[in-house]
KOLPARO-877825 format. One record per atom (N, C-alpha, C, O): chain; x, y, z. Coordinates in steps of 0.2 Angstrom, whole numbers, plus 2048, in hexadecimal, padded with zeros to 3 digits. Example, Ala and Ser with C-alpha at 12.3 -4.5 7.8 and 13.67 -1.06 7.14 Angstrom:
2
+--------+------+-------+-----+
| chaine | east | north |  up |
+--------+------+-------+-----+
|      A |  842 |   7E4 | 827 |
|      A |  83E |   7EA | 827 |
|      A |  842 |   7F0 | 827 |
|      A |  847 |   7EF | 82A |
|      A |  840 |   7F5 | 823 |
|      A |  844 |   7FB | 824 |
|      A |  840 |   800 | 827 |
|      A |  843 |   806 | 828 |
+--------+------+-------+-----+
***
This chain:
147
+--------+------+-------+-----+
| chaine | east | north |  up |
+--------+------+-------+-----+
|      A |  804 |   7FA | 800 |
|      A |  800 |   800 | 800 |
|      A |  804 |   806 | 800 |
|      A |  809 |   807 | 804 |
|      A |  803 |   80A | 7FB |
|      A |  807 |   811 | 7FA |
|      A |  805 |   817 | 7FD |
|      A |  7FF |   818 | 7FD |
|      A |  808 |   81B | 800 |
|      A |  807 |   821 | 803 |
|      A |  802 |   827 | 800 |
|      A |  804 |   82A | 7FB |
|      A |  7FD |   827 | 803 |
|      A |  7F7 |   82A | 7FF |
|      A |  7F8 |   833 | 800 |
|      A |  7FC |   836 | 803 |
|      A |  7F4 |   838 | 7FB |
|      A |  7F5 |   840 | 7FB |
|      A |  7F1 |   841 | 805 |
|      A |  7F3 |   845 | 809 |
|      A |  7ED |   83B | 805 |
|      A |  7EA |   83D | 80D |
|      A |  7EF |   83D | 812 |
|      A |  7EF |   841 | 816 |
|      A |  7F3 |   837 | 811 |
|      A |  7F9 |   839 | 816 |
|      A |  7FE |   83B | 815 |
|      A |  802 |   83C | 81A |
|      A |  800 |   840 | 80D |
|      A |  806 |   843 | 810 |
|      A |  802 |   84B | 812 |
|      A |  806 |   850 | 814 |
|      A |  7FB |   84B | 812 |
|      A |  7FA |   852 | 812 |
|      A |  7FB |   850 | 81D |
|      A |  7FE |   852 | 821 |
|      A |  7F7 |   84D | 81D |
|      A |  7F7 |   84D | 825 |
|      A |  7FE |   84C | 828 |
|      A |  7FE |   84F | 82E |
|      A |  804 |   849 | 825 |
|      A |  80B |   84A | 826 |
|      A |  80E |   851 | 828 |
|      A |  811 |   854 | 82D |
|      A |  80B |   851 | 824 |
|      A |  80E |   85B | 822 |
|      A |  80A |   860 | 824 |
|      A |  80C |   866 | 824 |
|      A |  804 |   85F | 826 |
|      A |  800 |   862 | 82E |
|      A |  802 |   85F | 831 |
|      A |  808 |   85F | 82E |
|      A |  804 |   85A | 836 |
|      A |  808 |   85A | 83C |
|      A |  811 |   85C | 83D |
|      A |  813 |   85E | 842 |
|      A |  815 |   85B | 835 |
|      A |  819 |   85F | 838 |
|      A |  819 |   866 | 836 |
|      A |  81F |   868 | 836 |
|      A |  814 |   86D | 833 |
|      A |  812 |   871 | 833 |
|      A |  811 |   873 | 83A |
|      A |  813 |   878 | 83C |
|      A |  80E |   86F | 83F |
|      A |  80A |   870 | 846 |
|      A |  810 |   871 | 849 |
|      A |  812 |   877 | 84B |
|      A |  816 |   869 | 848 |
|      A |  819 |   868 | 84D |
|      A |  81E |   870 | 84D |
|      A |  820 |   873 | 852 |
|      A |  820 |   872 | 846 |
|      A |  824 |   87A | 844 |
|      A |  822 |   87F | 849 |
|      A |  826 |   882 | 84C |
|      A |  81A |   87F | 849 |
|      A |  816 |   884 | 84B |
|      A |  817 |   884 | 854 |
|      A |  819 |   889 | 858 |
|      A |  816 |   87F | 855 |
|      A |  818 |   87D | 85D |
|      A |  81E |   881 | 85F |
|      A |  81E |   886 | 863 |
|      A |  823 |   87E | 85B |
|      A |  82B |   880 | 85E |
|      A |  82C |   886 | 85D |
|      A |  831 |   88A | 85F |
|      A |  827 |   889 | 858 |
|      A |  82A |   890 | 85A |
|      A |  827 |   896 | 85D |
|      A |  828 |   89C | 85E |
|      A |  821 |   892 | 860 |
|      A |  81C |   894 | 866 |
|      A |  820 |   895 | 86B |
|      A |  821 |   89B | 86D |
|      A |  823 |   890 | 86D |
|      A |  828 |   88C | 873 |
|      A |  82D |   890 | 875 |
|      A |  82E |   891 | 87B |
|      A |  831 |   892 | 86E |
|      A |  837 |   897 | 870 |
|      A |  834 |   8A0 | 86E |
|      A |  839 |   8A4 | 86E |
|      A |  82F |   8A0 | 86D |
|      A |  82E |   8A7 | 86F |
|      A |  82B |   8AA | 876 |
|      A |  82A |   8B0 | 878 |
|      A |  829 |   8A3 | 87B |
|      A |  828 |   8A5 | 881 |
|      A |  82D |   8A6 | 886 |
|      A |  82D |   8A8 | 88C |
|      A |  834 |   8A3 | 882 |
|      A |  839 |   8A5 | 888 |
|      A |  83B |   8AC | 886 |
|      A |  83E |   8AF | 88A |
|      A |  839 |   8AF | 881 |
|      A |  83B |   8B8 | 87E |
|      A |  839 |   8BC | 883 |
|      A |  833 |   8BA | 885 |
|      A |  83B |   8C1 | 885 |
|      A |  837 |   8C5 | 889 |
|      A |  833 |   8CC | 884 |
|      A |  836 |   8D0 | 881 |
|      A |  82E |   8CC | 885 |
|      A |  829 |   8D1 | 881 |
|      A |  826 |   8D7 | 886 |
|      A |  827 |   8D5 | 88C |
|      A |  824 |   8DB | 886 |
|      A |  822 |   8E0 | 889 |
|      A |  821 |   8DF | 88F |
|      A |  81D |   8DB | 891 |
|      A |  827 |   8E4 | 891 |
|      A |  826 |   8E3 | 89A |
|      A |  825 |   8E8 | 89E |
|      A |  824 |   8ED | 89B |
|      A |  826 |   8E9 | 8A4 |
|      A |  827 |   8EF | 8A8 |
|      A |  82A |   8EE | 8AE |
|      A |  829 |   8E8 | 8B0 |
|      A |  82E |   8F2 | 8B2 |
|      A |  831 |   8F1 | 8B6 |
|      A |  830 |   8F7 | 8BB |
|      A |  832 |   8FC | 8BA |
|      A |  82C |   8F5 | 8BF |
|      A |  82B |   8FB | 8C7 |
|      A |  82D |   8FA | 8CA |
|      A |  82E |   8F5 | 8CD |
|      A |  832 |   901 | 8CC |
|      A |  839 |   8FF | 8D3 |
|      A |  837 |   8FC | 8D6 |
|      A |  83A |   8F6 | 8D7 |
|      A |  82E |   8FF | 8DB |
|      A |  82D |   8FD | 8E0 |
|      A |  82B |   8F6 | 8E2 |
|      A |  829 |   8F4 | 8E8 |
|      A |  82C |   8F0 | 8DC |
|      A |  829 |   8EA | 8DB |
|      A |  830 |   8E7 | 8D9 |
|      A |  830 |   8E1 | 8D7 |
|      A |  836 |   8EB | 8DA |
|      A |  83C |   8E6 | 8D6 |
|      A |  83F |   8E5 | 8E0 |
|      A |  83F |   8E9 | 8E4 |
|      A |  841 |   8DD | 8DF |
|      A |  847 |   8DB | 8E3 |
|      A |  84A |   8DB | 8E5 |
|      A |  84E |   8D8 | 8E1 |
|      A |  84E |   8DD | 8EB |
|      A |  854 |   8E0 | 8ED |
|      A |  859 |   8DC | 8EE |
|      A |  857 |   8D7 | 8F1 |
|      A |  85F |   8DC | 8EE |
|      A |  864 |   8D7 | 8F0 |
|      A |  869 |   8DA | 8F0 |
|      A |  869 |   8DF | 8EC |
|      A |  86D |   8D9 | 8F6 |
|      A |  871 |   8DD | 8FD |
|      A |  876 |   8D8 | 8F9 |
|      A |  876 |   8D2 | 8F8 |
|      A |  87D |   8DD | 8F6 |
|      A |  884 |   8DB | 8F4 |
|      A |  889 |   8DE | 8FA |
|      A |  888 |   8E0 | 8FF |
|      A |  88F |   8DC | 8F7 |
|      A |  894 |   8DD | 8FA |
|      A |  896 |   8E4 | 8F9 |
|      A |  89B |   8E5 | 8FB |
|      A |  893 |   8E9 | 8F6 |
|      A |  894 |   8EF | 8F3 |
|      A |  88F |   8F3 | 8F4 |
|      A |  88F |   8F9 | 8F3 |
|      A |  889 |   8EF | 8F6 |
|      A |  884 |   8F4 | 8F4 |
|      A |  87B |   8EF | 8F3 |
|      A |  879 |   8EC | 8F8 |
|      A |  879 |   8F0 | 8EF |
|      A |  873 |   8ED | 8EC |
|      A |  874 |   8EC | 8E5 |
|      A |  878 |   8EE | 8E1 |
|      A |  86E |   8E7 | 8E6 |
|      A |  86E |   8E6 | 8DC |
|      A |  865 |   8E3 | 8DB |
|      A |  863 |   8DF | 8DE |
|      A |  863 |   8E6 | 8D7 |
|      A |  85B |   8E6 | 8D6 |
|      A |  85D |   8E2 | 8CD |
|      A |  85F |   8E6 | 8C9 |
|      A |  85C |   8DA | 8CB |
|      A |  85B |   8D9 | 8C5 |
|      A |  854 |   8D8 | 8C4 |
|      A |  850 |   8D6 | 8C7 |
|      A |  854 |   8DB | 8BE |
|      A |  84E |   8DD | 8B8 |
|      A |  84C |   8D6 | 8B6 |
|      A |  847 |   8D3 | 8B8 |
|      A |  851 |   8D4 | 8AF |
|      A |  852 |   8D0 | 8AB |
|      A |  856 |   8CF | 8A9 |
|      A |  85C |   8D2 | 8A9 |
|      A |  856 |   8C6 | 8A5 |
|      A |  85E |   8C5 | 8A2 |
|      A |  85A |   8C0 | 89E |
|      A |  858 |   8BB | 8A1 |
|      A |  858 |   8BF | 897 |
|      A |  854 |   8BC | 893 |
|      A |  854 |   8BE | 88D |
|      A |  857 |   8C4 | 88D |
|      A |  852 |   8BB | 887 |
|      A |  855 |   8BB | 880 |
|      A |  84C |   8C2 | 881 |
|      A |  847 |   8C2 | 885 |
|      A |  84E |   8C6 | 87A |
|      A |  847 |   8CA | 877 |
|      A |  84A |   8C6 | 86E |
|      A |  84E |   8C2 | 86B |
|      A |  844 |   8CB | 86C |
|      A |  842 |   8C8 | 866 |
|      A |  847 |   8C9 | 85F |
|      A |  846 |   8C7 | 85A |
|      A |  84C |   8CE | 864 |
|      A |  852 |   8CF | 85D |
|      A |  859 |   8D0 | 862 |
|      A |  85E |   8D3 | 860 |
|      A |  85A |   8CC | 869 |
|      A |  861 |   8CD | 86B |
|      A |  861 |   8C6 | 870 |
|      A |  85C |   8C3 | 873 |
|      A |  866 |   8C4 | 86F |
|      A |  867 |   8BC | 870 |
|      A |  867 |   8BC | 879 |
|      A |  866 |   8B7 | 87C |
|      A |  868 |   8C2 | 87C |
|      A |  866 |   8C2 | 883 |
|      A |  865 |   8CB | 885 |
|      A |  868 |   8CE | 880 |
|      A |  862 |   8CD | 88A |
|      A |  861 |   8D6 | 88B |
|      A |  863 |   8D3 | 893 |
|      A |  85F |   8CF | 896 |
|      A |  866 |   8D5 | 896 |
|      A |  866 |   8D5 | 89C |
|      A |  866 |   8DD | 8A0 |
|      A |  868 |   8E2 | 89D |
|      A |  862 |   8DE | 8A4 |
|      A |  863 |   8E5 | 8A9 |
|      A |  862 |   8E4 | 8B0 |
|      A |  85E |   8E0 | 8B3 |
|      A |  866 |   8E9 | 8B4 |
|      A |  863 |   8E8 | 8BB |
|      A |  865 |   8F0 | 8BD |
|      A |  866 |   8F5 | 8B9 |
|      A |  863 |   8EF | 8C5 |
|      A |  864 |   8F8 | 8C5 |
|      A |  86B |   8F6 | 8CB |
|      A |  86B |   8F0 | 8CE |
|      A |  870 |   8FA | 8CC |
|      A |  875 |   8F9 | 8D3 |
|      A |  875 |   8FE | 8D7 |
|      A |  874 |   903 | 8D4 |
|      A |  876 |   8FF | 8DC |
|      A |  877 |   904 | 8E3 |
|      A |  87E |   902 | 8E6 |
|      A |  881 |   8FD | 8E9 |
|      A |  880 |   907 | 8E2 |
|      A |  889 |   905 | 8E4 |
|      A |  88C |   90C | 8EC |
|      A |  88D |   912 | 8EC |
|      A |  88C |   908 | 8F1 |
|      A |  88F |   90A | 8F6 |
|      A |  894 |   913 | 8F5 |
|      A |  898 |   915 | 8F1 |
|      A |  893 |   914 | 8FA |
|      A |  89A |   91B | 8F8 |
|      A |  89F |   919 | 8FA |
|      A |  8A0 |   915 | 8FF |
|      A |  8A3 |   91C | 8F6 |
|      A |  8AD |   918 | 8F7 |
|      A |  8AD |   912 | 8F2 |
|      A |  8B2 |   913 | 8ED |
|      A |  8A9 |   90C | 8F1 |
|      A |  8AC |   907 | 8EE |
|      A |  8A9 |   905 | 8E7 |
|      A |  8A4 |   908 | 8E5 |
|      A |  8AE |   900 | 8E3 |
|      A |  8AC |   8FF | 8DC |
|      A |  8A7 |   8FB | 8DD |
|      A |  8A5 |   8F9 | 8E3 |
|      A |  8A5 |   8FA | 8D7 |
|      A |  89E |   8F3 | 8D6 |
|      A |  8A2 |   8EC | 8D4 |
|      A |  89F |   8E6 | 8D6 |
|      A |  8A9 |   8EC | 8D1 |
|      A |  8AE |   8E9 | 8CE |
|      A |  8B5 |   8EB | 8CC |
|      A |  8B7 |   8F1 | 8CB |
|      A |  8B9 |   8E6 | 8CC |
|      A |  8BF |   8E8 | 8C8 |
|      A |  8BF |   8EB | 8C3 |
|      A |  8BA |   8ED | 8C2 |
|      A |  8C2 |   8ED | 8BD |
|      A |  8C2 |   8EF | 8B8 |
|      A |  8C2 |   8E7 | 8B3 |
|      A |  8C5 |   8E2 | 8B5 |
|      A |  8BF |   8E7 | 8B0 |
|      A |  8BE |   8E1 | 8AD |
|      A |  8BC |   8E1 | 8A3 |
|      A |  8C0 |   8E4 | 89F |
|      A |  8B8 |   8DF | 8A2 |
|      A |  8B7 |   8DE | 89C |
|      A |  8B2 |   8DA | 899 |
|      A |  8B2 |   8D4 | 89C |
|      A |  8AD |   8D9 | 894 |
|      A |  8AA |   8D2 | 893 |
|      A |  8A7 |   8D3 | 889 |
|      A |  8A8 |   8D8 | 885 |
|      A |  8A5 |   8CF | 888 |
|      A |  8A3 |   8CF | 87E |
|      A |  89E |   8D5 | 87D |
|      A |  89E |   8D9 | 878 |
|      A |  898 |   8D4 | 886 |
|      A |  892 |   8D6 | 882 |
|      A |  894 |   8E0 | 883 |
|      A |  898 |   8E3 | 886 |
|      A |  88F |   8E2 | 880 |
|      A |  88E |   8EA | 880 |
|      A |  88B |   8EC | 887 |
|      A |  889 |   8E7 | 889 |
|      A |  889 |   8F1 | 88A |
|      A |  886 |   8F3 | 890 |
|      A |  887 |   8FB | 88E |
|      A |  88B |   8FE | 88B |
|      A |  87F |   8FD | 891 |
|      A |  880 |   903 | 894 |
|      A |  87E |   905 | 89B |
|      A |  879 |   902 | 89D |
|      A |  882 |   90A | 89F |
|      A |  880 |   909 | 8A5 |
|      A |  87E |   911 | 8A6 |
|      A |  881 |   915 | 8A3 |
|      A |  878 |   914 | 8AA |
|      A |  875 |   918 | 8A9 |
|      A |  873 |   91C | 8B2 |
|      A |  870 |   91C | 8B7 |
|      A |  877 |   91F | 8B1 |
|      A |  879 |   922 | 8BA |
|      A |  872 |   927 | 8BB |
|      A |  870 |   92B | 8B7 |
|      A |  86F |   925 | 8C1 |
|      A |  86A |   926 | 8C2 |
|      A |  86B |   92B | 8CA |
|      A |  868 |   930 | 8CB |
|      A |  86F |   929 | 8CE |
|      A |  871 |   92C | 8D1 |
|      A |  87A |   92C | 8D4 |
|      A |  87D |   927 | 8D3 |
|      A |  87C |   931 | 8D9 |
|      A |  880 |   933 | 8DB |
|      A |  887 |   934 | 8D7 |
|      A |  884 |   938 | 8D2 |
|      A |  88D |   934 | 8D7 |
|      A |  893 |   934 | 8D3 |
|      A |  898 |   92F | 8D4 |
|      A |  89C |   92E | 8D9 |
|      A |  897 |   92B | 8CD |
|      A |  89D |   927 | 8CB |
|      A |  8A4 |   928 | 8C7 |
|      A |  8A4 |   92D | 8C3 |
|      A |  8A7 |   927 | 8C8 |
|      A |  8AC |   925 | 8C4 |
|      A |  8B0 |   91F | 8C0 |
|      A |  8B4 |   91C | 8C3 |
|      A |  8AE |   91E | 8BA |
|      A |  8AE |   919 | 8B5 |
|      A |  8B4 |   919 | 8B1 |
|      A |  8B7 |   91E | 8AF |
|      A |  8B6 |   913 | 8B0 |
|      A |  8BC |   912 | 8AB |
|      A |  8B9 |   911 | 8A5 |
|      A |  8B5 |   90D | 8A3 |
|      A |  8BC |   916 | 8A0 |
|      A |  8B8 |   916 | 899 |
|      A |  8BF |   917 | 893 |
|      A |  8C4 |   91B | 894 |
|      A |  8BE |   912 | 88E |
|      A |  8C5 |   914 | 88B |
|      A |  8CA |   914 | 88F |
|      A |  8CE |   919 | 88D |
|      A |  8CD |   911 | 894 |
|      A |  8D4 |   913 | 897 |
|      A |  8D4 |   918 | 89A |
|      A |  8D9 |   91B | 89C |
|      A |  8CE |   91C | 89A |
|      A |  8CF |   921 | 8A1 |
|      A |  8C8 |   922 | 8A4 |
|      A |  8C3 |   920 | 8A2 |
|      A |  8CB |   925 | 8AB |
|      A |  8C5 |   925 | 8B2 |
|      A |  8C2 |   92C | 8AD |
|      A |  8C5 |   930 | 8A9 |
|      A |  8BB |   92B | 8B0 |
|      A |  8B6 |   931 | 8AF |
|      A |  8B0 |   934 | 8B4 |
|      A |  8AC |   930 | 8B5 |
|      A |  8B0 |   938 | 8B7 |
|      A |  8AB |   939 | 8BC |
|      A |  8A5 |   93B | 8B9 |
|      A |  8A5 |   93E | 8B3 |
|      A |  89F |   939 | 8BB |
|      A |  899 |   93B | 8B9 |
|      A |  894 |   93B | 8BF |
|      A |  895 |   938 | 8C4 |
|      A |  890 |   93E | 8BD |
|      A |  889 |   93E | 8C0 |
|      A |  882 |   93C | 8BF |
|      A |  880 |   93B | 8B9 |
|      A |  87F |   93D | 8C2 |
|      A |  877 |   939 | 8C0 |
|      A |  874 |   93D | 8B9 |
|      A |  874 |   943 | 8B8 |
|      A |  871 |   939 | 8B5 |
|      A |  870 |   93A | 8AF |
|      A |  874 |   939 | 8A7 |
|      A |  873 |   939 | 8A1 |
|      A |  87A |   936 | 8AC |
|      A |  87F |   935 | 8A7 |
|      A |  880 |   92F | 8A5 |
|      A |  87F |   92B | 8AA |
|      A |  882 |   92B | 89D |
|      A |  882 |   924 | 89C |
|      A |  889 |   923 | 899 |
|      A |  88C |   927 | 895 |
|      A |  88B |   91C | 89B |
|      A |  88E |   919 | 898 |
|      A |  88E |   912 | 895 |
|      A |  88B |   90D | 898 |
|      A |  893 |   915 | 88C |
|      A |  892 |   910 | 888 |
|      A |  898 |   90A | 88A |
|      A |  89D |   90C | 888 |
|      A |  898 |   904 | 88D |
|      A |  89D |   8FF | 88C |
|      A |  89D |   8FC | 889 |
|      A |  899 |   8F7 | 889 |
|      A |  8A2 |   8FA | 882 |
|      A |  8A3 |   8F9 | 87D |
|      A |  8A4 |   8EF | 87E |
|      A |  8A4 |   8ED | 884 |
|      A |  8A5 |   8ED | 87B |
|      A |  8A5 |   8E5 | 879 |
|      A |  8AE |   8E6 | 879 |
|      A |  8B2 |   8E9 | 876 |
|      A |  8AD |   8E1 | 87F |
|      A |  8B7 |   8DF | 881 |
|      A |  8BB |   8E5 | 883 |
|      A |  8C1 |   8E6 | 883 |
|      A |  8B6 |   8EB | 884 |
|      A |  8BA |   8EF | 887 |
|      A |  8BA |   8F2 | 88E |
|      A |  8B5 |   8F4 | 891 |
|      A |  8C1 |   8F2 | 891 |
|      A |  8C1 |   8F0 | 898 |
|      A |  8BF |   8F9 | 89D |
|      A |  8C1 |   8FF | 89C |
|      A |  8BA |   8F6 | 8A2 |
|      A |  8B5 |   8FB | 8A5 |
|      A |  8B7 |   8F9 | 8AD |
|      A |  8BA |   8F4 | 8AF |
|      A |  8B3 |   8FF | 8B0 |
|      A |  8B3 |   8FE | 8B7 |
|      A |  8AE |   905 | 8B9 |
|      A |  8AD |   909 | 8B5 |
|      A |  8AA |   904 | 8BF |
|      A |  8A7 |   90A | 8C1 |
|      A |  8A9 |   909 | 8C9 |
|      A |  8AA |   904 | 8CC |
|      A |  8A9 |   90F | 8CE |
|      A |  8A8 |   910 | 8D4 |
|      A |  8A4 |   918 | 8D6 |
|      A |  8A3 |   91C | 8D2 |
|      A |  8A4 |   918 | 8DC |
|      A |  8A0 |   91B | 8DC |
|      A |  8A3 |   920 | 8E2 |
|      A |  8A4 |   91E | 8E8 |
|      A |  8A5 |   927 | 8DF |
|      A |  8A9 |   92B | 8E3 |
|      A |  8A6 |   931 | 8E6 |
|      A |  8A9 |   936 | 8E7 |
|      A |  8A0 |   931 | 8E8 |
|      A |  89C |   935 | 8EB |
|      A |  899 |   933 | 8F4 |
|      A |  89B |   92D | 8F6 |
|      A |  897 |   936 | 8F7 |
|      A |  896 |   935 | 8FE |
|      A |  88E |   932 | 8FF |
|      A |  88C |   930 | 905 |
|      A |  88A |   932 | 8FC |
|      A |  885 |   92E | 8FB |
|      A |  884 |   926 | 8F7 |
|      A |  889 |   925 | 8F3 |
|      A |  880 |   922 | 8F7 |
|      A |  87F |   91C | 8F1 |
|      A |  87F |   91D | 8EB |
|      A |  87A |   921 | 8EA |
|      A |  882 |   91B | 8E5 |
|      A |  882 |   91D | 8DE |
|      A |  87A |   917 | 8DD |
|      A |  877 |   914 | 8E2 |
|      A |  877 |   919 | 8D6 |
|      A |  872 |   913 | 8D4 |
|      A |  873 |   917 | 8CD |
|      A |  873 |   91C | 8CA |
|      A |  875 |   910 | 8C9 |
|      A |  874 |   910 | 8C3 |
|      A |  871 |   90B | 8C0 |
|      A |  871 |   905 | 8C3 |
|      A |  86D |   90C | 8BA |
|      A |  86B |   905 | 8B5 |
|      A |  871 |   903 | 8B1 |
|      A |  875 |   907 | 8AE |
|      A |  870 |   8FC | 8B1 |
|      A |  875 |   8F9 | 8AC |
|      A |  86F |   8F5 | 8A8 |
|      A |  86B |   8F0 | 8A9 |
|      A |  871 |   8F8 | 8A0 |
|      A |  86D |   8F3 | 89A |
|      A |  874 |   8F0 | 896 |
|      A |  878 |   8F4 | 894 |
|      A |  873 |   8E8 | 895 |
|      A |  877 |   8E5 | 892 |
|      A |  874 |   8E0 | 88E |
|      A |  86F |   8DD | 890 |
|      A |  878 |   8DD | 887 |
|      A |  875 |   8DA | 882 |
|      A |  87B |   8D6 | 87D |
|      A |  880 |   8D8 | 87B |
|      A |  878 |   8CF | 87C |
|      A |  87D |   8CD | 878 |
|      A |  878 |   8C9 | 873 |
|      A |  874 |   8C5 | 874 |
|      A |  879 |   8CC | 869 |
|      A |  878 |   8CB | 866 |
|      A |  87B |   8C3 | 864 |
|      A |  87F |   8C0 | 868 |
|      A |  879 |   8C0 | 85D |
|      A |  87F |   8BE | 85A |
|      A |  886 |   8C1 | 859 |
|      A |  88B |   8BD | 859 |
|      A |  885 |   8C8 | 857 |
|      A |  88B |   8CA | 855 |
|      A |  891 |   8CB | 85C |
|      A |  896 |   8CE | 85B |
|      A |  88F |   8C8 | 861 |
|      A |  894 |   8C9 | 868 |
|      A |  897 |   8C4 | 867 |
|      A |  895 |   8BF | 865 |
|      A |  89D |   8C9 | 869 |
|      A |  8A2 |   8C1 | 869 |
|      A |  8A2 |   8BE | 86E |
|      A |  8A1 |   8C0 | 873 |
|      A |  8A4 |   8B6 | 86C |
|      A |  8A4 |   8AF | 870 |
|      A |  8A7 |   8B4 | 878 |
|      A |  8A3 |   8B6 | 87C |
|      A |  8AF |   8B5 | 876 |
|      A |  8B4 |   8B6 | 87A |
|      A |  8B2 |   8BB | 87F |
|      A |  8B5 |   8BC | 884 |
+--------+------+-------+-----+
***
């Protein structure tokens, strides 16, 4: 008995279905329109300060969006001066920092951003006599590199 037009059309609705599933599946791990209220975000008490995360999840054109907000202590950094692939920018919200940008410290104050570039080495502290708070949005496309 030979394979009839009935069964390859129901073949090909089922794996039409099965296509349609799987990419049901992975558009619910994207994150899509959200909103984020201080007074509903969580706090967690660091060695430095606080850090209230947001998100760290693919959206529908970046392979991951991570954000959080930090409250960096007066006197100390958030880190060492370091480095990593993805892009960030960090969004000083209150007090005054001073950040490593290009191979030199820079003082700023609330309302000022900074752009940290892919593999290039950053640092932020926080040189004021009050708590610093800034947002950090960061992001890794395909185009970031592995390393």
């Amino acid at each position: 008995m030979g394979i009839t037009r009935r069964d390859v059309t129901i073949a090909l609705g089922a794996a039409l279905c099965t296509v349609a599933a799987g990419a049901v599946a992975q558009t619910h791990d994207k994150l899509g329109p959200a909103v984020f209220d201080w007074e509903k975000m969580p706090v967690k008490q660091t060695d430095v300060g606080a850090i209230r995360n947001l998100v760290r999840q693919p959206t529908a054109t970046l392979d991951e969006l991570e954000m959080h907000v930090t409250t960096l202590n007066p006197g100390l950094a958030s880190h060492p001066p370091h480095k990593h692939p993805n892009e960030e920018l960090v969004i000083i919200d209150q007090g005054t920092v001073e950040t490593l940008s290009g191979g030199k410290w820079e003082r700023l104050g609330p309302g000022s951003v900074i752009f940290n570039a892919s593999n290039s080495e950053h640092a932020l502290k926080n040189v004021g006599t009050t708590p610093a708070i800034y947002h950090v949005i960061n992001w890794k496309t395909p185009a970031t590199p592995k390393n």
